[in-house]
SEMAR-927928 format. One record per residue (C-alpha): residue number from 0; residue in three letters; x negated, y, z negated. Coordinates in steps of 0.5 Angstrom, whole numbers. Each point is the difference from the previous one (the first is absolute). Layout:
     k     r    east   north      up
   NUM   ala       X       Y       Z
...
This chain:
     k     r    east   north      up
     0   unk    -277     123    -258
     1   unk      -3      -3       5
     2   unk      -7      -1      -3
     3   unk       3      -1      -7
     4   unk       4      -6       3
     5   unk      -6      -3       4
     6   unk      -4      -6      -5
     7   unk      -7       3      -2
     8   unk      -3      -6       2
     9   unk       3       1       7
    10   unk      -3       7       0
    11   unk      -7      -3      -2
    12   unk       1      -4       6
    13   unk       1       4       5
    14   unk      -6       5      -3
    15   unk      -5      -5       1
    16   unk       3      -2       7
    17   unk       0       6       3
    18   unk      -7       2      -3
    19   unk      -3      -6       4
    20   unk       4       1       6
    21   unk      -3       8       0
    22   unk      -7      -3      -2
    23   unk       0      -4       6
    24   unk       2       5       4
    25   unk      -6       4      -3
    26   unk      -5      -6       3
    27   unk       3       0       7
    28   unk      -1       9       1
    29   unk      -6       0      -4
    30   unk      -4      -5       5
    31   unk       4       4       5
    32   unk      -4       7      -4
    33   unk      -7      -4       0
    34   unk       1      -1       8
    35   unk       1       6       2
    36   unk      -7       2      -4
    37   unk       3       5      -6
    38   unk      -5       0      -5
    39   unk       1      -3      -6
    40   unk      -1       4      -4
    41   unk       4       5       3
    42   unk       6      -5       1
    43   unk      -1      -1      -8
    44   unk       0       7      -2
    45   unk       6       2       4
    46   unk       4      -7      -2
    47   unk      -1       4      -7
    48   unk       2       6       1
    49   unk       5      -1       3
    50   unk       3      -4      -5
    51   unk      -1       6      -7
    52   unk       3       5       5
    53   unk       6      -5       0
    54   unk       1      -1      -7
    55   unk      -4       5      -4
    56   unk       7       3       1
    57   unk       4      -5      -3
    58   unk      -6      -2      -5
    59   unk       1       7      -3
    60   unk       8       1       1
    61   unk       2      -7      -3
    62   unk      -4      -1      -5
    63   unk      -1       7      -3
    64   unk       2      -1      -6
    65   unk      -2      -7      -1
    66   unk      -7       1       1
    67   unk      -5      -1      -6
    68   unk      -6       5      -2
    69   unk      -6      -2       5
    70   unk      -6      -2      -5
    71   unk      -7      -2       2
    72   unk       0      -6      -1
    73   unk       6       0       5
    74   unk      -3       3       5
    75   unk      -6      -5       0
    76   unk       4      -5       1
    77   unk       4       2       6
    78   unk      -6       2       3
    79   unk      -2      -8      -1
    80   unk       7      -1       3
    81   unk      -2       4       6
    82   unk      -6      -3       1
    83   unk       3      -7       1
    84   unk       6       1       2
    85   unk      -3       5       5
    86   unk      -6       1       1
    87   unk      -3      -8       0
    88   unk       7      -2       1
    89   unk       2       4       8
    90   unk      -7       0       1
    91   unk      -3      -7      -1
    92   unk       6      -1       4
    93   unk      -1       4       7
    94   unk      -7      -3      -1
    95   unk       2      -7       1
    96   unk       6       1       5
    97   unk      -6       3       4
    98   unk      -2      -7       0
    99   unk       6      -4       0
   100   unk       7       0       3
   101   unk       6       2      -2
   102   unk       3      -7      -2
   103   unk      -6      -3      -3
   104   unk       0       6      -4
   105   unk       6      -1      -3
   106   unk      -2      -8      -2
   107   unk      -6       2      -3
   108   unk       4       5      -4
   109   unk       5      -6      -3
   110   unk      -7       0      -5
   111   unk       3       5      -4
   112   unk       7      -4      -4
   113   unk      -7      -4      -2
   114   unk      -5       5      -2
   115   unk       6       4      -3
   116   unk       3      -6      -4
   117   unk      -7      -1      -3
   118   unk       0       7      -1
   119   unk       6       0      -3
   120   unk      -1      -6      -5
   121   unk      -7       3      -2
   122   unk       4       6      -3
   123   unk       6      -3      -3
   124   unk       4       3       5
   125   unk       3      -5       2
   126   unk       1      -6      -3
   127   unk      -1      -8       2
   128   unk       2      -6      -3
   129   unk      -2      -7       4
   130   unk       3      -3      -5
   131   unk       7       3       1
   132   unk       4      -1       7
   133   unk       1       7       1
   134   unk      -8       1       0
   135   unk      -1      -7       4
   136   unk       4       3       5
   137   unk      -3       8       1
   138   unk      -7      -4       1
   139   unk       3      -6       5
   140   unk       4       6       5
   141   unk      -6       4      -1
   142   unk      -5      -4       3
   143   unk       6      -4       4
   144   unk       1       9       3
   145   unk      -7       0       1
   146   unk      -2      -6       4
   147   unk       8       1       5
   148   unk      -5       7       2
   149   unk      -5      -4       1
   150   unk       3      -5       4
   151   unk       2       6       5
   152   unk      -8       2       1
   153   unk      -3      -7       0
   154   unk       6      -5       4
   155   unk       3       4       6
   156   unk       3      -7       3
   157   unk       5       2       6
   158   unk       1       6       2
   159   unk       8       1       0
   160   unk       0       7       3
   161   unk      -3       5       4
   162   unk       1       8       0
   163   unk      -6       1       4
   164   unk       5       4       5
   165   unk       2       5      -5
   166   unk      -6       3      -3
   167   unk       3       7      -4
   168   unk      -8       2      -2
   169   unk      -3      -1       8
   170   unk      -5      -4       1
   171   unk      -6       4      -3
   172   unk       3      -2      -8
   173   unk       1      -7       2
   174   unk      -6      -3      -3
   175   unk       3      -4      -6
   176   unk      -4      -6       2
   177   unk      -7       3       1
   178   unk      -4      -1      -6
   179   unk      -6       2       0
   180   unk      -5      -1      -6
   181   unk       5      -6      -4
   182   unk      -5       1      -7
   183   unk      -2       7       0
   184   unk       8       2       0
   185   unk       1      -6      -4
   186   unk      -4       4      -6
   187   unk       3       7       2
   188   unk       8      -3      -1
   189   unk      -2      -4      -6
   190   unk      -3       6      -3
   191   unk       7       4       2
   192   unk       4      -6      -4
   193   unk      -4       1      -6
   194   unk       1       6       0
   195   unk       8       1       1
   196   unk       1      -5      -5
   197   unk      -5       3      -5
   198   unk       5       6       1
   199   unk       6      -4       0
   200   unk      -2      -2      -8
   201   unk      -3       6      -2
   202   unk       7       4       1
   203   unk       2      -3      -5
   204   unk      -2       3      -6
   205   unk      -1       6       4
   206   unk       8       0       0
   207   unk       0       0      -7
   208   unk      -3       5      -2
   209   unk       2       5       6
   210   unk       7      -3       3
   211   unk       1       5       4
   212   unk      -1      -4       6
   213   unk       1       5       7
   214   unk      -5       4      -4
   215   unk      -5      -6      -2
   216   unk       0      -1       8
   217   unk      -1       6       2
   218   unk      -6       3      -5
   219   unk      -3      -7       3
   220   unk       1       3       6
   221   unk      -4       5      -2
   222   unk      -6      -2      -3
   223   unk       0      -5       7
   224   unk       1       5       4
   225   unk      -7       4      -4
   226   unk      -4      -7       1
   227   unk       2      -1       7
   228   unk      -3       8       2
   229   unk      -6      -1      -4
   230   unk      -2      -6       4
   231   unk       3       4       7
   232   unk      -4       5      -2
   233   unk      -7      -4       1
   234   unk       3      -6       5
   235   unk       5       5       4
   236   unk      -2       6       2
   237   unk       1       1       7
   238   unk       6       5       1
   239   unk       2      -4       7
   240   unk       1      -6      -4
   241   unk       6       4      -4
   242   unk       4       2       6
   243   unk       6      -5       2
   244   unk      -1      -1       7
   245   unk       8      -3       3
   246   unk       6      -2      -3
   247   unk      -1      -6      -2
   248   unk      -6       1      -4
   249   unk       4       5      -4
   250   unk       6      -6       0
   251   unk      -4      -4      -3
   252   unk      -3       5      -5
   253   unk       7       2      -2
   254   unk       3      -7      -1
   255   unk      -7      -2      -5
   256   unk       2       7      -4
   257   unk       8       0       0
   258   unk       1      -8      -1
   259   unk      -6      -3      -2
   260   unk      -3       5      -5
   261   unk       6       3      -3
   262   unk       5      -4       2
   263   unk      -3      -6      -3
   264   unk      -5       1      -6
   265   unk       7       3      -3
   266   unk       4      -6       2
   267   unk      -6      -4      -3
   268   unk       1       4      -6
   269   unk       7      -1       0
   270   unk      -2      -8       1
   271   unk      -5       0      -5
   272   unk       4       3      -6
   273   unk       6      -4       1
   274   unk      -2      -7       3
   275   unk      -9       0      -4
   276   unk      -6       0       5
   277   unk       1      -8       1
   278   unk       6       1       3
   279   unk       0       5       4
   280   unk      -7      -3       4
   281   unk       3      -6       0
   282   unk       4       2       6
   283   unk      -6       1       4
   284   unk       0      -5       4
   285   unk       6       1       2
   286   unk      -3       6       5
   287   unk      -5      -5       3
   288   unk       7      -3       3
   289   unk       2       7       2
   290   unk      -6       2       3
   291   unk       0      -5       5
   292   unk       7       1       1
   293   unk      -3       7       2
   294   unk      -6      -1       3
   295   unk       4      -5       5
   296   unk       6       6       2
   297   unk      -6       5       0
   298   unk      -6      -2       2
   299   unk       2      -6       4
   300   unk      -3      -6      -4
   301   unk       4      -6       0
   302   unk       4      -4      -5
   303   unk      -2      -7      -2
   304   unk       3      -5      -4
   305   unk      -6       0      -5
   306   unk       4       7      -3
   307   unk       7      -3       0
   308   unk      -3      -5      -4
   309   unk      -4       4      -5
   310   unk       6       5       0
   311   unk       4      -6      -4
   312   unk      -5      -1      -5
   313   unk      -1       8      -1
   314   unk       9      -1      -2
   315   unk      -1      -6      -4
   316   unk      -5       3      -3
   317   unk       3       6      -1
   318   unk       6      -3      -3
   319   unk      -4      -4      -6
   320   unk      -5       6      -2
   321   unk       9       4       0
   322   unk       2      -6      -5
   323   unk      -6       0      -4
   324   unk       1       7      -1
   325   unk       7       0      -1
   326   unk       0      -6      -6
   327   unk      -6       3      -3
   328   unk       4       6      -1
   329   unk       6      -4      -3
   330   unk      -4      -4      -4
   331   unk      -3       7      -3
   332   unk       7       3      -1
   333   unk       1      -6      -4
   334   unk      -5       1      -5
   335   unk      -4      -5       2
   336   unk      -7       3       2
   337   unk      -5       4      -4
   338   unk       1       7      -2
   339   unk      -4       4       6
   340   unk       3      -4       5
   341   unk       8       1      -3
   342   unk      -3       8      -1
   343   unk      -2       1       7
   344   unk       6      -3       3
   345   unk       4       5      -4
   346   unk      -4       6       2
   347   unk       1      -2       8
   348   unk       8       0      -1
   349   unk       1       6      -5
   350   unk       4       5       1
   351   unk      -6       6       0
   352   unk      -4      -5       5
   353   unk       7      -1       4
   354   unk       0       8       0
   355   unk      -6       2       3
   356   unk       0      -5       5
   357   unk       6       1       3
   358   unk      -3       7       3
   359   unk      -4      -3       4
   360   unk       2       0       7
């Protein structure tokens, strides 16, 4: 009865949030893997594997009768789900913050509301009206958002607190602060934003036609996990470097398999499905906040009033892509907006849907 009384607009509010939290979470312990010299290829392969083995299970339990015949077609297309969300996606990622620390990072990843918003809008899965103020107000709070996370990379201003005393990572992961090749990592997380949006978008109809989401997870799990021993096969074949060495390697393998791969590719399902791709990724200027916010308590950074003030406009702009949302939505269930658009809103809060998703941890 809990559940049922909470609003669904609070649950998707809370599922972005803490989807971030734990993403920025994943940058933080990531950095600390790369430091202690894992493989990163094996730190990807292992992420991975992890996460099938934990929900593989509930894939095949929860969603046993739910689960439509697999078609080739099908099987073609969640390979290509598995290379962007995968393969290029972790990879491309790993590559650039070999380059880059933790919090830029993050910055450059707030690109991705925009290449998903483009994405989207290209597709017709989301719908965009300048001349309405509900669509004014999705582009100004995207923009305002990304510019707020900007801000905190660009303007440090004065530092207001200092944790250099409480380090929890040790001081060989404190390198948040060491940049070393800005452009070639630059590339590298480009090349990762571009891809996560494009897996974003392309989950759309692959839901559609397969809405069965812990099973659509898991088989891209699968075909990621195939793409990624073919190129540990050639890249990675010395048996050393698959051994883990200390507990904290072995920390930050299990963080990355548990919380960032199963915990929240499912939760980001779960977003996607109720909120749409441009909503879920609006939210992610919210874990450049947070990652700074950790990155002070873990690695010792400090924190400057250039974060306070890019953490004020990521809320306003927040606030307004929320409205703008919540109006285009009222003004739909009025009849006023096309067809596709009143038809989609439809599916997202039907009865079927809501039943499917309500299985997700």
């Amino acid at each position: 009865m809990g559940r049922e009384n909470i609003p669904e607009n609070v649950k998707l509010l809370l599922g972005v949030l803490v989807l971030q939290c734990c993403l920025a979470g994943f940058h933080v312990v990531t950095r600390a893997a790369l430091n202690m010299g894992i493989s990163k290829i094996v730190f990807t392969v292992y992420r991975n594997s992890i996460a099938l083995a934990l929900l593989g299970p509930f894939a095949y339990l929860l969603e046993k009768k739910n689960r439509p015949p697999l078609t080739f077609s099908l099987l073609v297309q969640f390979f290509l789900l598995a290379f962007c969300g995968i393969t290029c996606n972790q990879g491309f990622y790993l590559l650039g913050l070999h380059y880059l620390s933790p919090t830029y990072a993050s910055a450059i990843q707030n690109t991705v509301p925009a290449i998903t918003f483009v994405l989207a809008a290209c597709l017709r899965l989301e719908q965009v009206n300048i001349n309405r103020r509900y669509g004014m107000a999705k582009v100004i709070g995207t923009v305002v958002s990304i510019g707020g996370a900007t801000i905190i990379t660009l303007y440090k201003g004065m530092p207001l607190m200092n944790f250099k005393s409480s380090h929890m990572l040790g001081g060989s992961t404190a390198s948040s602060n060491h940049v070393l090749n800005w452009t070639v990592g630059c590339l590298f997380l480009l090349g990762n934003c571009f891809s996560w949006s494009g897996w974003m978008v392309l989950q759309a109809p692959v839901l559609k036609k397969y809405p069965a989401r812990l099973s659509v997870l898991a088989l891209t799990l699968v075909f990621g996990l195939v793409q990624l021993l073919a190129i540990a096969a050639f890249c990675e074949n010395d048996s050393k470097k698959w051994k883990l060495h200390s507990g904290e390697e072995l920390f930050t393998v299990i963080y990355a398999g548990i919380v960032a791969s199963g915990v929240t590719l499912s939760l980001q399902i779960w977003c996607i499905d109720r909120g749409g791709a441009l909503f879920t990724a609006i939210f992610q200027p919210v874990q450049t906040v947070m990652v700074a916010i950790m990155a002070a308590i873990m690695l010792g950074d400090e924190l400057y009033t250039g974060g306070v003030i890019g953490a004020v406009l990521i809320v306003i702009g927040l606030y307004s892509v929320l409205w703008g949302k919540n109006e285009e939505k009222r003004i739909s269930n009025q009849g006023n907006e096309p067809e596709l658009s009143r038809h989609l809103l439809r599916e997202e809060s039907s009865p079927e849907t809501k039943s499917v998703t309500n299985d997700i941890p």
